[in-house]
VMD Tcl script that builds the backbone (N, CA, C; Angstrom):
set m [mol new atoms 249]
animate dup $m
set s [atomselect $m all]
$s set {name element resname resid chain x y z} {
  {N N UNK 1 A -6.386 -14.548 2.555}
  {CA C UNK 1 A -6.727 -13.135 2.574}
  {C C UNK 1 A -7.389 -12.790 1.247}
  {N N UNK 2 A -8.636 -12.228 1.490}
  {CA C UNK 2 A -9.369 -11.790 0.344}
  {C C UNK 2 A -9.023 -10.335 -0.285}
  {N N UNK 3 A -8.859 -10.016 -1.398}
  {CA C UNK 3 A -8.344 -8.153 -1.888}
  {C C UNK 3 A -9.607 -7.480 -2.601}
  {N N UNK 4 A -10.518 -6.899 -2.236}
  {CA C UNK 4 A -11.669 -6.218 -2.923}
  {C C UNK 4 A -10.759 -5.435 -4.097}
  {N N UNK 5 A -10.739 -6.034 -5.226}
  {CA C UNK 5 A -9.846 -4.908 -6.738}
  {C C UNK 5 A -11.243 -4.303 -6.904}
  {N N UNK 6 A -10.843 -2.629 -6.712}
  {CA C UNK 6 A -12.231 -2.029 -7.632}
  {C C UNK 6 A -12.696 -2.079 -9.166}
  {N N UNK 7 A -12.019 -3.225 -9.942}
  {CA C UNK 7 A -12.002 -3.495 -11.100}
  {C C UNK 7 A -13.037 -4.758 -11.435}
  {N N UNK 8 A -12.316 -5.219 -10.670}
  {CA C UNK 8 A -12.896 -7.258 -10.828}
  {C C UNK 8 A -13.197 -7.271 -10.088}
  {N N UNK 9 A -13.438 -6.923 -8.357}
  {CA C UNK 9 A -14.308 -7.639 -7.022}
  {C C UNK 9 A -13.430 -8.263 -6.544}
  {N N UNK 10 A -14.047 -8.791 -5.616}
  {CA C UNK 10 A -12.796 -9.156 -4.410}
  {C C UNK 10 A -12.520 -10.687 -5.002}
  {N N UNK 11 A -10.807 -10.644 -4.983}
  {CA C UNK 11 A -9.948 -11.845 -5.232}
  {C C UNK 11 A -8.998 -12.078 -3.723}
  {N N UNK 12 A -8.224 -13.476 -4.286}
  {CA C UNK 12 A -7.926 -14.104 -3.577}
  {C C UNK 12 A -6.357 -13.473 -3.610}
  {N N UNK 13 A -5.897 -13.901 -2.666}
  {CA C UNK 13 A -4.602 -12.537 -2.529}
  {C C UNK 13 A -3.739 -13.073 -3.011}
  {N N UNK 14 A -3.471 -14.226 -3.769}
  {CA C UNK 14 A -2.738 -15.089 -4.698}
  {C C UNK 14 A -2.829 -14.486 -5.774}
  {N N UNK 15 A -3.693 -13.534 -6.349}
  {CA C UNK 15 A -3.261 -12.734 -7.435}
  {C C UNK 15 A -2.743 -11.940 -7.545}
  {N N UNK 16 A -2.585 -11.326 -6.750}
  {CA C UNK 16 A -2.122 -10.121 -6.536}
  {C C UNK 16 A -0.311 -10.200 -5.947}
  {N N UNK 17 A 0.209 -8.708 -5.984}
  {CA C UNK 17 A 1.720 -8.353 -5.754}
  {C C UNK 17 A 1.876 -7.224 -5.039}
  {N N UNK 18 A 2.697 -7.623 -3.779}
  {CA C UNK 18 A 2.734 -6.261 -2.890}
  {C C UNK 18 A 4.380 -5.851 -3.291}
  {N N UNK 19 A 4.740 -4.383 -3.402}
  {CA C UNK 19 A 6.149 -4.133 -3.278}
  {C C UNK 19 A 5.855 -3.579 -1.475}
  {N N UNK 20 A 4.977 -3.637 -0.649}
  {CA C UNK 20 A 5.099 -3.094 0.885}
  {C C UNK 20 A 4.651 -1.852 0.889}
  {N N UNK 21 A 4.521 -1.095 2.122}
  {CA C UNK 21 A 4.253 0.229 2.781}
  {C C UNK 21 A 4.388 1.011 1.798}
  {N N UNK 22 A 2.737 1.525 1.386}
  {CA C UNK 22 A 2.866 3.004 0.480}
  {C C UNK 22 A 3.958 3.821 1.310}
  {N N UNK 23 A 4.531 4.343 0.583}
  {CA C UNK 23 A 5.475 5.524 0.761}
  {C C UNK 23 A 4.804 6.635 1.290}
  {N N UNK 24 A 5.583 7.324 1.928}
  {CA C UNK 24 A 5.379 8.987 2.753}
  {C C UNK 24 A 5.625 9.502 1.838}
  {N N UNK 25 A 4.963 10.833 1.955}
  {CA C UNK 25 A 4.996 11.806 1.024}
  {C C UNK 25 A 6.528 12.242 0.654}
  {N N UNK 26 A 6.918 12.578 -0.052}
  {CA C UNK 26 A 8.324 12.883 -1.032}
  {C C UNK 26 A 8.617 14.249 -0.450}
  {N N UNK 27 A 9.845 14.345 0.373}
  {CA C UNK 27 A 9.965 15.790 0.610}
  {C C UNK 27 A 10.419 17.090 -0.610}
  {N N UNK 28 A 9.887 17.660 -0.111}
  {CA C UNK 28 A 10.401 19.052 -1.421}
  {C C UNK 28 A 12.268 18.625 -1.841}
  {N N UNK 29 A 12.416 19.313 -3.028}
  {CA C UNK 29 A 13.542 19.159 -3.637}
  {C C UNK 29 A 14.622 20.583 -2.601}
  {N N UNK 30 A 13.908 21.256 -1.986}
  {CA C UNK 30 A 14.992 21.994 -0.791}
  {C C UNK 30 A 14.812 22.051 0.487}
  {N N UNK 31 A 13.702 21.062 0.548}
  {CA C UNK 31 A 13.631 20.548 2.032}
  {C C UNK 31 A 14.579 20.331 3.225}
  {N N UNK 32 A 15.280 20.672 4.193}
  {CA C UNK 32 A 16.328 20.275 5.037}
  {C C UNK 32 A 16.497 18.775 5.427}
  {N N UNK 33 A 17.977 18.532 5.421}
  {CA C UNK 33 A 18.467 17.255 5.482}
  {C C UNK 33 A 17.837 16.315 6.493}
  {N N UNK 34 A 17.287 16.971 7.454}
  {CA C UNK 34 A 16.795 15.941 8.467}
  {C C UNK 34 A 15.342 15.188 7.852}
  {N N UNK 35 A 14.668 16.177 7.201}
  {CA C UNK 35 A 13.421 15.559 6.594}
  {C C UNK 35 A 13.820 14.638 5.532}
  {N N UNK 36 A 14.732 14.915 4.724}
  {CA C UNK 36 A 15.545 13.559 3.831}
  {C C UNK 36 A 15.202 12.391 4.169}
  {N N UNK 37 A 16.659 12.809 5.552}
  {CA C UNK 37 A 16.409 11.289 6.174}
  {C C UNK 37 A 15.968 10.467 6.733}
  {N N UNK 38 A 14.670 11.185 7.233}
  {CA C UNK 38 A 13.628 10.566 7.705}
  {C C UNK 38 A 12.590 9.811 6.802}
  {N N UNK 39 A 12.480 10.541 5.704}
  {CA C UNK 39 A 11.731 9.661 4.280}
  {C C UNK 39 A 12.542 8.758 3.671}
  {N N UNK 40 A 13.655 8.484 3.408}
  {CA C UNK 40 A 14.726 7.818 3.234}
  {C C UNK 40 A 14.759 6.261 4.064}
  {N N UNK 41 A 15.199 6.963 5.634}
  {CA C UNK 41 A 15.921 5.621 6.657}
  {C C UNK 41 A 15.002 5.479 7.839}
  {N N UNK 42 A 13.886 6.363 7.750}
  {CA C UNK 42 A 12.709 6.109 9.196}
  {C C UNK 42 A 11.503 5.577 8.616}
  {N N UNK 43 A 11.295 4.045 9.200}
  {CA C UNK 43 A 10.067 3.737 8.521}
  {C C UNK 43 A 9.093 3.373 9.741}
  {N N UNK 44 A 7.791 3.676 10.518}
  {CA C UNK 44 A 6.917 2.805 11.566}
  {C C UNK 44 A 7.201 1.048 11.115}
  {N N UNK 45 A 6.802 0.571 12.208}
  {CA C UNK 45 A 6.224 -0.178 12.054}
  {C C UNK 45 A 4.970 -0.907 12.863}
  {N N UNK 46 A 3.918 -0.846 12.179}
  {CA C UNK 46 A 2.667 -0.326 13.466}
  {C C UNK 46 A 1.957 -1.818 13.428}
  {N N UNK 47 A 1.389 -1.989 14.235}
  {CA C UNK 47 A 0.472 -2.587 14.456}
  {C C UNK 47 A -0.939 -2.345 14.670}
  {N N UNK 48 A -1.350 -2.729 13.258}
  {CA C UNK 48 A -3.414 -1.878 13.043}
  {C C UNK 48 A -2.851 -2.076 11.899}
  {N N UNK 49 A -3.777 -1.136 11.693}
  {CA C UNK 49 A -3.798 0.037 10.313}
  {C C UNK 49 A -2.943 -0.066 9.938}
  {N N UNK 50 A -2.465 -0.457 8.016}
  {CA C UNK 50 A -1.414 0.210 6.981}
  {C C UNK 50 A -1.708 0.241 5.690}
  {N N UNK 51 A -1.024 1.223 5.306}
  {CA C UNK 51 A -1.304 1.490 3.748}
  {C C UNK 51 A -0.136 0.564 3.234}
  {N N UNK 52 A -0.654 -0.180 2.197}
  {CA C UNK 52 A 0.139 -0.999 1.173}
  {C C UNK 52 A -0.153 -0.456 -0.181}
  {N N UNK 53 A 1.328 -1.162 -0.794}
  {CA C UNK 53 A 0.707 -0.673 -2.063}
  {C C UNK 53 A 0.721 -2.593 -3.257}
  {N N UNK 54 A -0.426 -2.643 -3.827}
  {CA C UNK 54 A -0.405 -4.108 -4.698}
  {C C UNK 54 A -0.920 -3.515 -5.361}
  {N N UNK 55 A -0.611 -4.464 -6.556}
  {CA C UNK 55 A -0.576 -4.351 -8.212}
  {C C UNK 55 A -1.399 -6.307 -8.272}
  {N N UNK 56 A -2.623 -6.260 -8.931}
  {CA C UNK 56 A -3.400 -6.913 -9.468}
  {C C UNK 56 A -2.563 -7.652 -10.929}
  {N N UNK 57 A -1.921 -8.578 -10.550}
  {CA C UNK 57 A -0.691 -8.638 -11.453}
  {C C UNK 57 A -1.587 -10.119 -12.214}
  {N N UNK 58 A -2.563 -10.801 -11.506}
  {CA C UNK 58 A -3.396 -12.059 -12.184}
  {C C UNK 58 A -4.810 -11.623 -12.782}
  {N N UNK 59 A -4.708 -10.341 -13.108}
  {CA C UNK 59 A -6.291 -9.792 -13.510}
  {C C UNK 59 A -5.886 -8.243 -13.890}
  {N N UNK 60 A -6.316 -7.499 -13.668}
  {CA C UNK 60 A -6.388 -5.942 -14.454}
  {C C UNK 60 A -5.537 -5.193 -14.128}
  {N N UNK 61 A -4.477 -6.007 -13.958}
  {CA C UNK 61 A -3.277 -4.729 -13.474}
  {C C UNK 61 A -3.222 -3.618 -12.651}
  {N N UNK 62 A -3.894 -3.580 -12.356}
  {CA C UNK 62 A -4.130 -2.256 -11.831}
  {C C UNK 62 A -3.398 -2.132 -9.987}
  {N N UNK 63 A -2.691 -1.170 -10.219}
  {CA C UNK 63 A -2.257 -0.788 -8.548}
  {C C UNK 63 A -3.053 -0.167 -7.395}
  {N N UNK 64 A -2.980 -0.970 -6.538}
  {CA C UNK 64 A -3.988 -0.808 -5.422}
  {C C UNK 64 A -3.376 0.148 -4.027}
  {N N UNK 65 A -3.945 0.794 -3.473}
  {CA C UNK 65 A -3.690 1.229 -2.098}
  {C C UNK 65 A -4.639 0.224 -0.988}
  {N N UNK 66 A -4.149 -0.259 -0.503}
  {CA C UNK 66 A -4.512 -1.400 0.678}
  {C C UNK 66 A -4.659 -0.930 1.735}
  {N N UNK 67 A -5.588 -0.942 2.369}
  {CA C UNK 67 A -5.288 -0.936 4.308}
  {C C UNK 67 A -5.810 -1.805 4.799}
  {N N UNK 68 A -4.485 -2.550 5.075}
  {CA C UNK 68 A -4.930 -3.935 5.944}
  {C C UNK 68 A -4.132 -3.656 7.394}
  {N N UNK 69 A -4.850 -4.634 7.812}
  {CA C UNK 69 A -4.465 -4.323 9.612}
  {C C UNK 69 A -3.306 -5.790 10.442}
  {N N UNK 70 A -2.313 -5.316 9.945}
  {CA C UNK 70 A -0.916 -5.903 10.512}
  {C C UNK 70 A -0.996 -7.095 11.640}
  {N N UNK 71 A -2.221 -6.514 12.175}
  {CA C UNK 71 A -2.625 -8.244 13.573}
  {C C UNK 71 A -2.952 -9.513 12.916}
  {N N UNK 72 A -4.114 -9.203 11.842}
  {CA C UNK 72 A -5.395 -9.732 11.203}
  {C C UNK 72 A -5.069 -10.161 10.042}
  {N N UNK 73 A -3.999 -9.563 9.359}
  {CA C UNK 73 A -4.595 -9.589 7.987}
  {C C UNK 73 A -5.892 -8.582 6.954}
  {N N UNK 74 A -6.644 -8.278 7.872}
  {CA C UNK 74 A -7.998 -8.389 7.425}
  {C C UNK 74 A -8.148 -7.130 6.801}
  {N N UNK 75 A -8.465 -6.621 5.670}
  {CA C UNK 75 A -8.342 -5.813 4.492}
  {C C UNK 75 A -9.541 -5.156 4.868}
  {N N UNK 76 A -8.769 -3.531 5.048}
  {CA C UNK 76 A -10.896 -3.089 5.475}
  {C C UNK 76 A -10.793 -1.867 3.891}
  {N N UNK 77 A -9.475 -2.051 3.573}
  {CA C UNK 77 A -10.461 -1.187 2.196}
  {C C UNK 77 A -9.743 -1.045 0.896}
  {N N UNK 78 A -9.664 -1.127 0.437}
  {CA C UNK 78 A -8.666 -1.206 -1.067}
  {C C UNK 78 A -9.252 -0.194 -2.635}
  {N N UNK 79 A -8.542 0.756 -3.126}
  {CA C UNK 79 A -9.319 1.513 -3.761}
  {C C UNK 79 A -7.551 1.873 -4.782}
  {N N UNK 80 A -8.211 2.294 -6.130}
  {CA C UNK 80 A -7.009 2.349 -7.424}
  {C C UNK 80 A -5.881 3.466 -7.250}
  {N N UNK 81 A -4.318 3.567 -7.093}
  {CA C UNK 81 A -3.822 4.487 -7.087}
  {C C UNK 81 A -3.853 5.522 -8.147}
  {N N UNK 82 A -4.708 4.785 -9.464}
  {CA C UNK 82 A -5.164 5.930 -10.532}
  {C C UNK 82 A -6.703 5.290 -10.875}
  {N N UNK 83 A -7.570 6.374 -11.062}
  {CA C UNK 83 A -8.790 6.403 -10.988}
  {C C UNK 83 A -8.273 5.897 -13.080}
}
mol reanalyze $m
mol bondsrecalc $m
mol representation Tube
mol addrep $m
């Protein structure tokens, strides 16, 4: 699997480090309990499309948002979680 880093160009996915599935948005600090636990203990798990999150840990460090497609492998776009 190839990773386009918008830093260095596309590497080999041996450099790189996934911690998994970008996270859902963070519910408000008085949000009701059911939305908690749904960001908490409900996670998809899809087949296509997903947002990952990797960190360029053999080159510029830098943390990536990924969407690769769960069948394939196949990375259709990768761009910096900080500009």
């Amino acid at each position: 699997m190839r990773i386009p880093c918008p830093l260095c160009g596309e590497r080999d996915a041996a450099e790189f480090s996934t911690i998994g599935s970008a996270p859902p948005p963070r519910p408000s600090a008085d949000a009701p309990m059911e939305d908690w636990h749904a960001y908490l203990h409900l996670r998809d798990n899809p087949a296509g499309l997903h947002a990952e999150l990797w960190q360029h840990i053999h080159g510029c460090r830098q943390w990536l948002r990924v969407m690769r497609d769960t069948r394939s492998h196949a990375v259709a776009s990768a761009e910096a979680c900080r500009p």
